[in-house]
N, C-alpha and C positions, 0 to 999 in steps of 0.2 A: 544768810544775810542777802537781801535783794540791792538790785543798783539801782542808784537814785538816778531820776532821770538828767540831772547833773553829768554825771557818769556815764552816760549813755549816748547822751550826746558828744561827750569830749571823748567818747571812743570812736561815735559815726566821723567827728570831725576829722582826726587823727588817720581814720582808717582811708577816709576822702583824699587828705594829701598824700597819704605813702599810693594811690593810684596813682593821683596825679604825677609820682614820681622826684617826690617832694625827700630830701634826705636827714632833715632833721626840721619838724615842724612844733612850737613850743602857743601856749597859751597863756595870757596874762588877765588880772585882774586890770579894768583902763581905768578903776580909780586911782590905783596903784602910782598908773603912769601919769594921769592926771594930774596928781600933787609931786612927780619928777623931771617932769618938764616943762619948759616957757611954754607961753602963750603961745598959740599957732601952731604949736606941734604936740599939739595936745590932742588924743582921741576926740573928748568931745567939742573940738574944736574942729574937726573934719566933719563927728558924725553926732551930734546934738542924742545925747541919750544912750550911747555907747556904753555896754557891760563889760566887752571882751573882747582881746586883740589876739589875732591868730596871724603867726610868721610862719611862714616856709621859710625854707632854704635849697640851693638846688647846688652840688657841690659841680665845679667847672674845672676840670683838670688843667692841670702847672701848665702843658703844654701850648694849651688851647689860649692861656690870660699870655703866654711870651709872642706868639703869634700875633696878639692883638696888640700887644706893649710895641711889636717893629713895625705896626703897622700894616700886616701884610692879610690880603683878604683872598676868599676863595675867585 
C-alpha cells in the first residue's frame, strides 16, 4: 500500500518539529476547531481558509518554571 500524500506530508511536518526540538507536536482538523470555539479564536479567524493546526510543545523542566515563579533571573 502506498502513502497518500496526506501522509507524507504529516510525516514531513512531524519530522520538521522533532528537529526543531519540539516534544510532543499534534495536528488538527481547524473545522474541527472552528465549530469549538468563539469567534476570534477561531483558526479561520486568524487565517481565512485555514485546513490544519499544528502545535508543538516544548517541555520546560520543574526547576526552570520555580526559578521564574521567585522571580529570580540569570
Amino acid at each position: 500500500m502506498s502513502e497518500s500524500p496526506d501522509d507524507a506530508l504529516t510525516g514531513e511536518v512531524l519530522s520538521f518539529a522533532a528537529e526543531l526540538g519540539a516534544n510532543l507536536t499534534g495536528i488538527a482538523d481547524a473545522q474541527m476547531l472552528n465549530a469549538a470555539l468563539e469567534k476570534d479564536f477561531r483558526p479561520e479567524d486568524v487565517l481565512p481558509g485555514c485546513q490544519s493546526v499544528v502545535v508543538m510543545s516544548l517541555h520546560i523542566p520543574d526547576g526552570a518554571l520555580e526559578i521564574m515563579r521567585r522571580g529570580k533571573t540569570n
